[in-house]
C-alpha positions as a Markdown table, in Angstrom:
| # | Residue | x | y | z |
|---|---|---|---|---|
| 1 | Unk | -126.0 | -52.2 | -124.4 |
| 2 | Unk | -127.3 | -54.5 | -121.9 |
| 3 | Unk | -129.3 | -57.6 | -121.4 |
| 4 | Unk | -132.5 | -55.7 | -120.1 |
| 5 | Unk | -133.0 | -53.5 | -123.4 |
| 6 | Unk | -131.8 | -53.5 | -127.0 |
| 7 | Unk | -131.7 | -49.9 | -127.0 |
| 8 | Unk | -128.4 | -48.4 | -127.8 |
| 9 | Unk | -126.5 | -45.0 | -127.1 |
| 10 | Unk | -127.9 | -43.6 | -129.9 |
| 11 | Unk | -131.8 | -44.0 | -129.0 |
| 12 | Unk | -132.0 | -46.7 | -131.3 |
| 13 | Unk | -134.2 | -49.9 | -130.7 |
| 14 | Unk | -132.6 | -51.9 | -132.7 |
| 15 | Unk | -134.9 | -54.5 | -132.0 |
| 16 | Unk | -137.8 | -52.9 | -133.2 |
| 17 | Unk | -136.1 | -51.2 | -135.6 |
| 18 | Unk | -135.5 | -54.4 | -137.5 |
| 19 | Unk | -138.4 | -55.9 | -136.8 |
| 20 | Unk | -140.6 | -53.2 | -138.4 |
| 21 | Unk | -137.9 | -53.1 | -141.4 |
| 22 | Unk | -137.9 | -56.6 | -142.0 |
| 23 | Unk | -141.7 | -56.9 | -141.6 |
| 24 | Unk | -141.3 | -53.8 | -144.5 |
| 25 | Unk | -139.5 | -56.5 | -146.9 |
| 26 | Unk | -141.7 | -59.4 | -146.1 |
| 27 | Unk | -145.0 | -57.1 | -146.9 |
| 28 | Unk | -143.2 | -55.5 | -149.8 |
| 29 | Unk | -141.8 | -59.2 | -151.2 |
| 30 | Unk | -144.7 | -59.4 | -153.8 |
| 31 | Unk | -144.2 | -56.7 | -155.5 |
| 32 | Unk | -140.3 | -56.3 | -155.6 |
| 33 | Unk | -138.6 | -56.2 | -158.9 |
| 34 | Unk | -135.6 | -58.7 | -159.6 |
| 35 | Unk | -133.6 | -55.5 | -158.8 |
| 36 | Unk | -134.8 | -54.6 | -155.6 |
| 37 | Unk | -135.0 | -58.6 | -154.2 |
| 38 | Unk | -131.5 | -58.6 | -155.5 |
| 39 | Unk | -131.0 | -55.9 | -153.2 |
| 40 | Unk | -133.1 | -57.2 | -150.4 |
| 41 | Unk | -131.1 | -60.0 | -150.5 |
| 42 | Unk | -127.7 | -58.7 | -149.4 |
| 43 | Unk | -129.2 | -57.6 | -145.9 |
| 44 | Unk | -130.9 | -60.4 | -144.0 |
| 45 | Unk | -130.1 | -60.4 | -141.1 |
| 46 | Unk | -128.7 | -57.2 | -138.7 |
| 47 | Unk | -125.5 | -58.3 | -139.0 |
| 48 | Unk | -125.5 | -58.0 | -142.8 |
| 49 | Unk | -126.8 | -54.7 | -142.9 |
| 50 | Unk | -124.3 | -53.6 | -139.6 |
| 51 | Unk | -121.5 | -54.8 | -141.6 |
| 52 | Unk | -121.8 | -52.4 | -143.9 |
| 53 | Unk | -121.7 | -49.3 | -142.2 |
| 54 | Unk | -117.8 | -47.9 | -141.1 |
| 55 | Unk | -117.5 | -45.6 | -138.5 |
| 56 | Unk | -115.7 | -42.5 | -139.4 |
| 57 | Unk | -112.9 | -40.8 | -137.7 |
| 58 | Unk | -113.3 | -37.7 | -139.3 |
| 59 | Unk | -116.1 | -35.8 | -137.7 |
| 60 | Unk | -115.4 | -37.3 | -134.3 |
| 61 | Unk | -112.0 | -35.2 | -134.4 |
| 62 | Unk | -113.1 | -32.8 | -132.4 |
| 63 | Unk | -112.4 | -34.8 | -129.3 |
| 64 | Unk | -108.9 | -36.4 | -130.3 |
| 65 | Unk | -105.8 | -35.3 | -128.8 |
| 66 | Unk | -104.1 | -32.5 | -130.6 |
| 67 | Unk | -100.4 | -31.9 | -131.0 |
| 68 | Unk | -99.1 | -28.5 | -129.7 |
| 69 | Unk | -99.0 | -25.7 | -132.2 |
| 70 | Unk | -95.2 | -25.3 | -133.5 |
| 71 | Unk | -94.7 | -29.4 | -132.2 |
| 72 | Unk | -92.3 | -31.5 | -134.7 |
| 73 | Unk | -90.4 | -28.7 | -136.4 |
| 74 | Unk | -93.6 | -26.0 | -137.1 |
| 75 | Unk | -96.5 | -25.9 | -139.2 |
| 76 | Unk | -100.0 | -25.0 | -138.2 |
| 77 | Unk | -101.4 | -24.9 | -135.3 |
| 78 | Unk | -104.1 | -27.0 | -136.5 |
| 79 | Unk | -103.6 | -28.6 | -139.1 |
| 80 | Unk | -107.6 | -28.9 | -140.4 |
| 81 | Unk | -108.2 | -31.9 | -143.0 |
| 82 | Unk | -103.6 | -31.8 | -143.3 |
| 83 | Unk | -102.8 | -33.4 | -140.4 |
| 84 | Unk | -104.8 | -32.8 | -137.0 |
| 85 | Unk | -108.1 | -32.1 | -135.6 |
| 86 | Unk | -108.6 | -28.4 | -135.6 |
| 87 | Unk | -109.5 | -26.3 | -132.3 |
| 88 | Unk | -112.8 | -24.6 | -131.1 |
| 89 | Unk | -114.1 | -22.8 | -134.4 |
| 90 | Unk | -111.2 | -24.5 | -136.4 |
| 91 | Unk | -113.6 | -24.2 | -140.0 |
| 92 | Unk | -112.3 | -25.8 | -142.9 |
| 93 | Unk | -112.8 | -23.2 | -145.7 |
| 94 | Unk | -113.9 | -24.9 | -149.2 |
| 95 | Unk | -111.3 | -24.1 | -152.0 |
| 96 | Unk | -110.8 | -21.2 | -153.3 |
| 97 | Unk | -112.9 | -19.4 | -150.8 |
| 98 | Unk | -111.7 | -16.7 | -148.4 |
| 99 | Unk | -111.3 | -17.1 | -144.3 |
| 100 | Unk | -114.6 | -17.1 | -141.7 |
| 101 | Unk | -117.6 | -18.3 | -141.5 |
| 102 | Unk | -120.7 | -16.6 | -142.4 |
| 103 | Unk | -122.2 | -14.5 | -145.8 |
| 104 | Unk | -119.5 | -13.4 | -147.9 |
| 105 | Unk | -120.3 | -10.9 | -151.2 |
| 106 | Unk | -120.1 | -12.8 | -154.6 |
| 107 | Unk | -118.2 | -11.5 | -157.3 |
| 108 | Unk | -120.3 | -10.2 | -160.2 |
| 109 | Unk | -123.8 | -12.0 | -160.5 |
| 110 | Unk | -121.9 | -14.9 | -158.3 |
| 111 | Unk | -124.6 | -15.9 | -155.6 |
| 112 | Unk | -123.0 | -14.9 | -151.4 |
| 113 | Unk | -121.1 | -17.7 | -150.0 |
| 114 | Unk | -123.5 | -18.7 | -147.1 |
| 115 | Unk | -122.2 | -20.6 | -144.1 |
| 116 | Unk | -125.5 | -22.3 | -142.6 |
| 117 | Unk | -124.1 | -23.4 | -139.5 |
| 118 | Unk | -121.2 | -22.7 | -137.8 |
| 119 | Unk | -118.6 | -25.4 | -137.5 |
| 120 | Unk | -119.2 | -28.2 | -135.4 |
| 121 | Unk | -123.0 | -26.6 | -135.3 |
| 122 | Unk | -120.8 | -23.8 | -132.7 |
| 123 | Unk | -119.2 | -26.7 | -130.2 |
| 124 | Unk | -116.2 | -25.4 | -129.2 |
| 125 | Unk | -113.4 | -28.6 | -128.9 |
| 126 | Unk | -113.4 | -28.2 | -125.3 |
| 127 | Unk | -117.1 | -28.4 | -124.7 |
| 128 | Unk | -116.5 | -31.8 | -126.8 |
| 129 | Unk | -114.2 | -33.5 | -124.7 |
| 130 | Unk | -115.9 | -32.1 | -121.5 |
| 131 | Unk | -119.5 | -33.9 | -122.9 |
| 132 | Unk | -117.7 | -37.5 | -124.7 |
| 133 | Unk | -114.2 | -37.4 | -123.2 |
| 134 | Unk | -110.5 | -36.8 | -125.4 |
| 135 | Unk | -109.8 | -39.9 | -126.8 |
| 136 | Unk | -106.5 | -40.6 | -129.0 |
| 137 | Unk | -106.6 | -42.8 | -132.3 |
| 138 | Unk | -105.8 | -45.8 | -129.7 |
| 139 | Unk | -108.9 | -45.3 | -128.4 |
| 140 | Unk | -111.0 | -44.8 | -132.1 |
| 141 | Unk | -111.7 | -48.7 | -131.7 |
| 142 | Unk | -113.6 | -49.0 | -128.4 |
| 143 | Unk | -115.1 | -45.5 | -128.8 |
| 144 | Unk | -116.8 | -46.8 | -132.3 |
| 145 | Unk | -118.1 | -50.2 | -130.5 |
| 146 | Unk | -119.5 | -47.9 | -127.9 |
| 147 | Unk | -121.0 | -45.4 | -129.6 |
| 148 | Unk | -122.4 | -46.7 | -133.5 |
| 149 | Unk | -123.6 | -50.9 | -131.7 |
| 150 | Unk | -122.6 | -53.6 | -134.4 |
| 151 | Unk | -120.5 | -51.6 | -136.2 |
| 152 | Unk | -117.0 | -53.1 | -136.2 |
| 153 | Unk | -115.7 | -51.2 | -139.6 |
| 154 | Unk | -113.8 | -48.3 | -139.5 |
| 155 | Unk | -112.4 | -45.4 | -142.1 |
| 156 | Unk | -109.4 | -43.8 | -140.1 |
| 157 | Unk | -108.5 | -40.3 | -141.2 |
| 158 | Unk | -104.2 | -40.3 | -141.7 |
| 159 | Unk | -103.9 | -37.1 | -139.5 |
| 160 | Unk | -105.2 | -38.2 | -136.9 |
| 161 | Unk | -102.8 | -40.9 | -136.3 |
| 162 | Unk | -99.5 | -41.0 | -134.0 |
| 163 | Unk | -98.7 | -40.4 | -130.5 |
| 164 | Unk | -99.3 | -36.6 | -130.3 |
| 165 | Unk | -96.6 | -36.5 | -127.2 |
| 166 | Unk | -93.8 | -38.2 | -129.6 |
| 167 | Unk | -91.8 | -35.9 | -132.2 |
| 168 | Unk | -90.3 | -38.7 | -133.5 |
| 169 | Unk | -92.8 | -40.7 | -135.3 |
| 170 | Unk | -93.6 | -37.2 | -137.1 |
| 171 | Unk | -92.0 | -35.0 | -139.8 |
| 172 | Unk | -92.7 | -31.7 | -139.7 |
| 173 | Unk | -96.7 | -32.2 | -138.5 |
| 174 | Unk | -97.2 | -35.2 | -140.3 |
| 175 | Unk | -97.2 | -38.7 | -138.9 |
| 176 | Unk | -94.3 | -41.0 | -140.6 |
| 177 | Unk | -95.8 | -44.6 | -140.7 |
| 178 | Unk | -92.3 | -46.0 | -141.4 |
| 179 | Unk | -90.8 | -44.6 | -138.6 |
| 180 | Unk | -89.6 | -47.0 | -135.9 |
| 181 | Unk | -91.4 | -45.5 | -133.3 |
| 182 | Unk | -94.0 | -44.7 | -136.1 |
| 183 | Unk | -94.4 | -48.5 | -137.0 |
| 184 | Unk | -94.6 | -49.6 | -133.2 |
| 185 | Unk | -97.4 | -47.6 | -132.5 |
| 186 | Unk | -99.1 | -49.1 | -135.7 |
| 187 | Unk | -98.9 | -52.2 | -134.3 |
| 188 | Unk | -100.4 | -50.4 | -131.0 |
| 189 | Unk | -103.2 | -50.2 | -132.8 |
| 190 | Unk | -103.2 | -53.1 | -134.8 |
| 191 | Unk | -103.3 | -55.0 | -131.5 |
| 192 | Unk | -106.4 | -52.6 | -130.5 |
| 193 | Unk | -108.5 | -53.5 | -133.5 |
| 194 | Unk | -108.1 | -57.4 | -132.4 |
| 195 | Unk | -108.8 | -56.8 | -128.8 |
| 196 | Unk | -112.2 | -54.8 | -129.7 |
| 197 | Unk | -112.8 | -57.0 | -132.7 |
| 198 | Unk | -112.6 | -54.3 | -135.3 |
| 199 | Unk | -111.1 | -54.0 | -138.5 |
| 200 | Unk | -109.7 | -51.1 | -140.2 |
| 201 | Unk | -111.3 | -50.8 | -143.7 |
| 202 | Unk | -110.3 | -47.5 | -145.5 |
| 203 | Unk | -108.0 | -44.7 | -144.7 |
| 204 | Unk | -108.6 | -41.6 | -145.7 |
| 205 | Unk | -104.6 | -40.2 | -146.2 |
| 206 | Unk | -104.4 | -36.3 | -146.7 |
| 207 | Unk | -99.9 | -37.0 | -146.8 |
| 208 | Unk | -99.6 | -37.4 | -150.1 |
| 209 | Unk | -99.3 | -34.3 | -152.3 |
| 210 | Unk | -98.4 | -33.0 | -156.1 |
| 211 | Unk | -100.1 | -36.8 | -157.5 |
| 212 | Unk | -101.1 | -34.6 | -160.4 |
| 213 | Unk | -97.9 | -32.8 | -160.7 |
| 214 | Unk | -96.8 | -30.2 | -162.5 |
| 215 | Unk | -93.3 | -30.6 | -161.0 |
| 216 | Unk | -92.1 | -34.0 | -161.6 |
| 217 | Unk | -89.9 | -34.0 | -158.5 |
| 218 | Unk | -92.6 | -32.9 | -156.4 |
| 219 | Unk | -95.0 | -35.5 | -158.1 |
| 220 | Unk | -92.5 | -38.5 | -157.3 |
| 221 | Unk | -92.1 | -37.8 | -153.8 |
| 222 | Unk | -96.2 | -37.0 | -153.3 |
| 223 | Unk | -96.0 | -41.1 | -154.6 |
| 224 | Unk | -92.9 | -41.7 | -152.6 |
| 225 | Unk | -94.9 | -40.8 | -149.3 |
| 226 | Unk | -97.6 | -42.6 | -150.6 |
| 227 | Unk | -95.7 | -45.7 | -151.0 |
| 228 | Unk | -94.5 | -45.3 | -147.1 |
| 229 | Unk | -98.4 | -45.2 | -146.0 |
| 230 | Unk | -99.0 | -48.6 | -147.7 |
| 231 | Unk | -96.6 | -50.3 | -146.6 |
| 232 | Unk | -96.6 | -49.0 | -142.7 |
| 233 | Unk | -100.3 | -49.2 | -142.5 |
| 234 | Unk | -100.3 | -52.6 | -144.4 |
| 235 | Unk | -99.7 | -54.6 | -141.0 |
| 236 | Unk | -103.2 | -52.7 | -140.0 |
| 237 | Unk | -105.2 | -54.7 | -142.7 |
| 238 | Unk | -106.6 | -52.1 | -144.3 |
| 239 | Unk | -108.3 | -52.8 | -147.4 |
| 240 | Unk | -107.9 | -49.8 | -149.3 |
| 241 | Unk | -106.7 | -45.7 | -148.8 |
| 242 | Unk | -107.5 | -42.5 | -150.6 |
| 243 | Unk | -104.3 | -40.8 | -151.6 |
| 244 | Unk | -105.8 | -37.1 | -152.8 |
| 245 | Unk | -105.8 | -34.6 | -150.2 |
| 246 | Unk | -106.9 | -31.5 | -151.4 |
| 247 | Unk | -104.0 | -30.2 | -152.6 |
| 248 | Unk | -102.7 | -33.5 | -154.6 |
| 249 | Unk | -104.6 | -33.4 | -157.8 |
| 250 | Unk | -104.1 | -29.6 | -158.9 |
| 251 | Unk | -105.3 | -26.5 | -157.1 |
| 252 | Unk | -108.3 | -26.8 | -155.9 |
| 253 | Unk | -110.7 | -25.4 | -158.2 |
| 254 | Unk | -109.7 | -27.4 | -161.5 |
| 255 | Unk | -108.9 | -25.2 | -164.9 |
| 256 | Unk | -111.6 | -25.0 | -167.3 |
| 257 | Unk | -111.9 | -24.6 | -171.6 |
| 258 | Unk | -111.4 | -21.0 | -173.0 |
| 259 | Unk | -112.2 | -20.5 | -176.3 |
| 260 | Unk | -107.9 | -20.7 | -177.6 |
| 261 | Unk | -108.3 | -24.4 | -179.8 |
| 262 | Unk | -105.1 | -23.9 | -182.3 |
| 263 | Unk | -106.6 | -21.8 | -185.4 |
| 264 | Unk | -110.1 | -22.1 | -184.5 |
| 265 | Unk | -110.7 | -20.5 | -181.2 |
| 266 | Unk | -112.9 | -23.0 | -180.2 |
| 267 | Unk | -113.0 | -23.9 | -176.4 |
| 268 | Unk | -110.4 | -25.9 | -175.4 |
| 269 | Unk | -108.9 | -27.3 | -172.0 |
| 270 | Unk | -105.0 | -27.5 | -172.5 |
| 271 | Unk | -104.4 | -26.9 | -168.8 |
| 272 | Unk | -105.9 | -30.6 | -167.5 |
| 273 | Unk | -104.4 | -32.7 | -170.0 |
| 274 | Unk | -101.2 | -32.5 | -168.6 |
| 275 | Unk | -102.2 | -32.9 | -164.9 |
| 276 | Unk | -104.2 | -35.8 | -165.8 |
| 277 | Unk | -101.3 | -37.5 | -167.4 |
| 278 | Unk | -99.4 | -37.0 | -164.5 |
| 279 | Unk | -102.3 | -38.0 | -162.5 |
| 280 | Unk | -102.5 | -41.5 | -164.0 |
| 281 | Unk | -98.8 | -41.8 | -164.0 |
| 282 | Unk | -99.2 | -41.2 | -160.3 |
| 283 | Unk | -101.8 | -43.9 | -159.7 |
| 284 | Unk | -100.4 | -46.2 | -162.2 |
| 285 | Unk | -97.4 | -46.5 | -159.3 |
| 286 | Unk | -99.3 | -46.2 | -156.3 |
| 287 | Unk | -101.8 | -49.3 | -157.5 |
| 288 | Unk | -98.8 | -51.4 | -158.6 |
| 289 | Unk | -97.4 | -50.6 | -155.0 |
| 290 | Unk | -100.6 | -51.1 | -153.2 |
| 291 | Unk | -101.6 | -54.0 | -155.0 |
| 292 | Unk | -98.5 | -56.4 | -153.7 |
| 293 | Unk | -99.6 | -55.6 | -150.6 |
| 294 | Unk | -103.5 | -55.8 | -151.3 |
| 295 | Unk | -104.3 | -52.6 | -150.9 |
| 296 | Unk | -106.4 | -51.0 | -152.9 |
| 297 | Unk | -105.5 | -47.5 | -153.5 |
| 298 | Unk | -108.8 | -44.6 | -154.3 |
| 299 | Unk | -109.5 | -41.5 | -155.8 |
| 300 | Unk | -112.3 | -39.2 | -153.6 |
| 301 | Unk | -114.3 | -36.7 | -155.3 |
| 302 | Unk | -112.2 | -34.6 | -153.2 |
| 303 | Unk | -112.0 | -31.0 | -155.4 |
| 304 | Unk | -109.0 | -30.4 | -157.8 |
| 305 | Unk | -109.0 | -32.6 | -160.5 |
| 306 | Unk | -111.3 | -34.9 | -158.9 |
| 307 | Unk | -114.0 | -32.6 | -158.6 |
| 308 | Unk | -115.5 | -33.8 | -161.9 |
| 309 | Unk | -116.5 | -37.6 | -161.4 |
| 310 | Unk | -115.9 | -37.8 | -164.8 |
| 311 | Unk | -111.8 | -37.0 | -164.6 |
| 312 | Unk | -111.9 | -39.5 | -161.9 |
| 313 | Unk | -113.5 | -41.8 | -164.7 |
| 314 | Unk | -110.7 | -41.1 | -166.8 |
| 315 | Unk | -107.8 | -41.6 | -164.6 |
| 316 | Unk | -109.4 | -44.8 | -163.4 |
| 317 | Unk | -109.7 | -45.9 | -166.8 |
| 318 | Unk | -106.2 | -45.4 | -168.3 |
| 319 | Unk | -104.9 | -46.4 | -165.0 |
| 320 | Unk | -106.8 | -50.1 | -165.3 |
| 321 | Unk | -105.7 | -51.8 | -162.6 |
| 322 | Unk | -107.6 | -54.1 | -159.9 |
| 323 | Unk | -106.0 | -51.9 | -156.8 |
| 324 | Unk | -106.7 | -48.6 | -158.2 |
| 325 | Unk | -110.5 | -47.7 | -157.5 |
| 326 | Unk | -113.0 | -44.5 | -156.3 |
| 327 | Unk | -114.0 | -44.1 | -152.9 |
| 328 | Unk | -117.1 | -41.6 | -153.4 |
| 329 | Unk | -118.3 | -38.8 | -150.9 |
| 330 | Unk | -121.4 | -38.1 | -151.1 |
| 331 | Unk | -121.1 | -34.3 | -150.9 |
| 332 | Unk | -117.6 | -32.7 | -152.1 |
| 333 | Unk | -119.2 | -31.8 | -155.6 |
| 334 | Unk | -119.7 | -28.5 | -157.3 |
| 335 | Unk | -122.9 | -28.5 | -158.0 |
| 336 | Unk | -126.2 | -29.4 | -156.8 |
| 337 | Unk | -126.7 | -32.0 | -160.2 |
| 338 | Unk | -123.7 | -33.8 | -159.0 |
| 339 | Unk | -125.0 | -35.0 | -155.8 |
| 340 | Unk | -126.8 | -38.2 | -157.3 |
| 341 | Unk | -125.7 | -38.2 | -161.0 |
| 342 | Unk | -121.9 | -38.0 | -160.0 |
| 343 | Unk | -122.4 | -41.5 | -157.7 |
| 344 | Unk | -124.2 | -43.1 | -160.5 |
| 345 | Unk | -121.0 | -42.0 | -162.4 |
| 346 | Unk | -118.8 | -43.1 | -159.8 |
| 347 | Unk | -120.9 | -46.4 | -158.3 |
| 348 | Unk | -119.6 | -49.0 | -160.8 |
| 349 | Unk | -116.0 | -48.1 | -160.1 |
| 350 | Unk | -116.2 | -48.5 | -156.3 |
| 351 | Unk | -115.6 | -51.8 | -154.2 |
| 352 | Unk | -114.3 | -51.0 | -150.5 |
| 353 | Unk | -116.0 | -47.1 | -148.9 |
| 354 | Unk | -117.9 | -44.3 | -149.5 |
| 355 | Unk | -118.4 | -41.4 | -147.1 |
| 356 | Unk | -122.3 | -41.7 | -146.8 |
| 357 | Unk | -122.2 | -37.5 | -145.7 |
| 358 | Unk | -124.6 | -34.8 | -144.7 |
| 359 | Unk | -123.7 | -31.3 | -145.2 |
| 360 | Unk | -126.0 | -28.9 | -144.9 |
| 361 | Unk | -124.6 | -26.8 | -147.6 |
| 362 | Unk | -126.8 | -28.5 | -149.8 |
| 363 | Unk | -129.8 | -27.9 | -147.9 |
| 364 | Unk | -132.8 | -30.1 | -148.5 |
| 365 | Unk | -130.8 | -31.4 | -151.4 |
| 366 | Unk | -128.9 | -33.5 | -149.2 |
| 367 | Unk | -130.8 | -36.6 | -149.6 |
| 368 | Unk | -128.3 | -39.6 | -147.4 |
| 369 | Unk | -131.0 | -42.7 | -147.6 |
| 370 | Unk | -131.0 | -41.9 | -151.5 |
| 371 | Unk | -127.3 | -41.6 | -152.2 |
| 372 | Unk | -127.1 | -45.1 | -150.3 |
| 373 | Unk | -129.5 | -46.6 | -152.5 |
| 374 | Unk | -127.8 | -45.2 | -155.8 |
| 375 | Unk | -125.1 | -46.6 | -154.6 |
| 376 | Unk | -126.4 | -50.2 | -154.1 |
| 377 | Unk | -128.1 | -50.3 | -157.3 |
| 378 | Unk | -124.5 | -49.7 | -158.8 |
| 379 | Unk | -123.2 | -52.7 | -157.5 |
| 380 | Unk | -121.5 | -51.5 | -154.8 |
| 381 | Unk | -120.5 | -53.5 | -152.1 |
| 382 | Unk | -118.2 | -51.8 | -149.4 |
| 383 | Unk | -118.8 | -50.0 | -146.1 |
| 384 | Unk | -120.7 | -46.4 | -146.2 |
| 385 | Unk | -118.4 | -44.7 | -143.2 |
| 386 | Unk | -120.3 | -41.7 | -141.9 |
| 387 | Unk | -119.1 | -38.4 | -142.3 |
| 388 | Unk | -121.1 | -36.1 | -140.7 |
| 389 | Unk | -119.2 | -32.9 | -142.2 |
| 390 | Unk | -121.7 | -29.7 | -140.9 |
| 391 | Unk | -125.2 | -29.0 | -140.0 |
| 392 | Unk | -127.3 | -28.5 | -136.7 |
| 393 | Unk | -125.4 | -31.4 | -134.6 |
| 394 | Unk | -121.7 | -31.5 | -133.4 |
| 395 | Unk | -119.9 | -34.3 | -135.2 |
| 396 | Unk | -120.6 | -36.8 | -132.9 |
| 397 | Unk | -124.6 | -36.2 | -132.8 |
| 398 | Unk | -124.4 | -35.9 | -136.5 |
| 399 | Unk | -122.1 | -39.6 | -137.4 |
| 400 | Unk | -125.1 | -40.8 | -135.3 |
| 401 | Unk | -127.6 | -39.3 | -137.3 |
| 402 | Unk | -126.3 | -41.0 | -140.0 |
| 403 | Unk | -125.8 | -44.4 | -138.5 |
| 404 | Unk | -129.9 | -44.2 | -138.5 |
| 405 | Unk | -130.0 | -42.5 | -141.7 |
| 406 | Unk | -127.8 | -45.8 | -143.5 |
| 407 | Unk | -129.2 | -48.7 | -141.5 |
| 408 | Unk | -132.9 | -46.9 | -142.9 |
| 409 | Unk | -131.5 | -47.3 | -146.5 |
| 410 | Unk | -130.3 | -50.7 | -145.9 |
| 411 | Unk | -133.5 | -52.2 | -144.3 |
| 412 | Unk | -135.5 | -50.7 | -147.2 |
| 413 | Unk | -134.8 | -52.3 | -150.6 |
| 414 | Unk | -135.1 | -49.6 | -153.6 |
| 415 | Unk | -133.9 | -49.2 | -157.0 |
| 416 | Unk | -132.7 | -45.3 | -156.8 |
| 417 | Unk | -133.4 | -42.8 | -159.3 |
């Protein structure tokens, strides 16, 4: 931005785009309920409203760096939400569903899997970094002053991290923040954030894994791994990280009831109750740890276990501690009735981020201005990062979609429904 124009990178005029919001609120101020001036009154000025948005590592991974398939001992080539951003066409299938993109047959009266775009809306990786540059997580800072104006929050996704050239701040492909080489280039980019003025407020950490057991081994070194993030990434200031991945709480399409109750045959879910207990065991450590260090430490609606807001409910509540919290995403539910009524569920739990998403596999469903609102009205307080996940724009194009999409909900004082 320069000192000719207040229009940004994105096509936004800020200016006026403030000016006609805040001339909104002044013409709305009679007829406001408490509720909505209550609202109102979190965001007066752009600043206010600015620091509440997080940029988002996550759909901007197109452009990182990528290790070399087979680097650090094997794995992957790339490494999708584990570790790394993935290639050109590098889709992330949802669980339990087969490889490719596309219309795939249902089973039974089960509706066709339907793709609506392609990945990245059909941007290959290297027509991304031809078009914004390759960037490293070194870079993350300035790139999210540059391209999201105001915004100094970010939400830092844990695969992205490391120094892709370096075997030795990874095991196997995943980055080891207590590593010596591992904790020097954390403070690489601790000393980033303070030159660019930006401050790391969630990470999103795929590493830990088996949080919900059912091998107890397994379980303690998911936490074990968990403990190292905390207390590498502590010297980064974060303010809290999600510790379920995909795979850590349960496969990824949670067990439901059959009709086996003891003697009645009634439905009955005996497969959960012990992967909850072992859930809450899990987190019951992890907030203890994170909490010394003042870190809080989240639960994502993030499929397994935590596909059902109200199991995250449950863990959060036998777990009751002030460093164990949810982070909500707007879209990783199972069913369309979820979208809204599983962040009312989740709103009064959550303190630090949300992923305010778009993804198209909702269709017109996919309301972002309204999830942001349900959240406010829940009391919630943190950063909305933006995850643009897929749609009709590349991940960059779409994270700035929703920079527009969240500073609209937070110039516009509602009470969502």
């Amino acid at each position: 931005m320069n000192n000719t124009t207040d229009q940004d990178k994105t096509g936004i005029d800020r200016r006026d785009f403030f000016r006609a919001a805040g001339a909104g609120l002044t013409a709305a101020g009679l007829v406001l309920s408490p509720a909505e001036r209550a609202l109102a009154g979190q965001f007066k000025t752009d600043k206010d409203r600015l620091a509440r948005i997080a940029a988002c590592s996550w759909p901007i991974r197109y452009i990182f760096k990528n290790r070399p398939p087979g680097a650090g001992g094997g794995g992957r080539g790339d490494a999708g939400r584990g570790n790394a951003a993935p290639g050109a066409g590098g889709a992330v299938a949802a669980p339990g569903a087969g490889a490719g993109a596309g219309a795939a047959a249902g089973r039974g009266n089960e509706p066709a899997i339907v793709q609506r775009s392609p990945p990245n809306a059909g941007v290959s990786t290297q027509q991304m970094k031809e078009k914004y540059g390759e960037i490293t997580m070194l870079d993350f800072p300035q790139f999210s002053k540059d391209t999201f104006p105001g915004v100094t929050h970010m939400d830092i996704f844990s695969g992205l991290f490391g120094d892709v050239t370096d075997d030795s701040m990874f095991v196997g492909r995943q980055f080891d923040p207590m590593s010596p080489s591992g904790r020097k280039w954390l403070d690489q980019l601790a000393k980033k954030m303070v030159d660019t003025g930006t401050k790391c407020q969630h990470i999103s950490n795929n590493a830990p894994t088996n949080l919900a057991g059912p091998n107890e081994d397994e379980r303690k070194a998911g936490v074990a791994i968990a403990k190292r993030w905390l207390e590498g990434c502590a010297v980064l200031g974060v303010k809290s990280m999600r510790m379920n991945s995909v795979q850590a709480l349960g496969p990824g399409v949670r067990p439901n009831a059959i009709p086996r109750a003891p003697g009645d045959g009634y439905p009955r879910n005996l497969d959960i109750v012990p992967m909850l207990q072992a859930a809450i065991e899990s987190y019951k450590e992890m907030a203890d740890f994170g909490g010394n260090l003042g870190i809080k430490v989240t639960i994502e609606n993030h499929w397994g276990l935590a596909a059902d807001p109200q199991n995250i409910r449950i863990i959060l509540d036998e777990v009751n501690h002030p460093y164990c919290k949810a982070s909500p995403d707007f879209c990783n539910w199972e069913h369309e009735y979820m979208l809204f009524h599983g962040l009312k569920t989740l709103a009064p739990y959550s303190e630090t981020n949300v992923h305010a998403k778009y993804w198209d596999r909702w269709g017109d469903k996919n309301d972002v201005q309204r999830s942001v609102r349900i959240m406010l009205a829940g009391g919630f307080k943190g950063t909305f990062a933006l995850e643009y996940e897929e749609g009709p724009l590349n991940g960059v194009e779409g994270a700035k979609y929703l920079y527009k999409e969240v500073l609209a909900a937070l110039s516009t004082p509602a009470v969502a429904i």
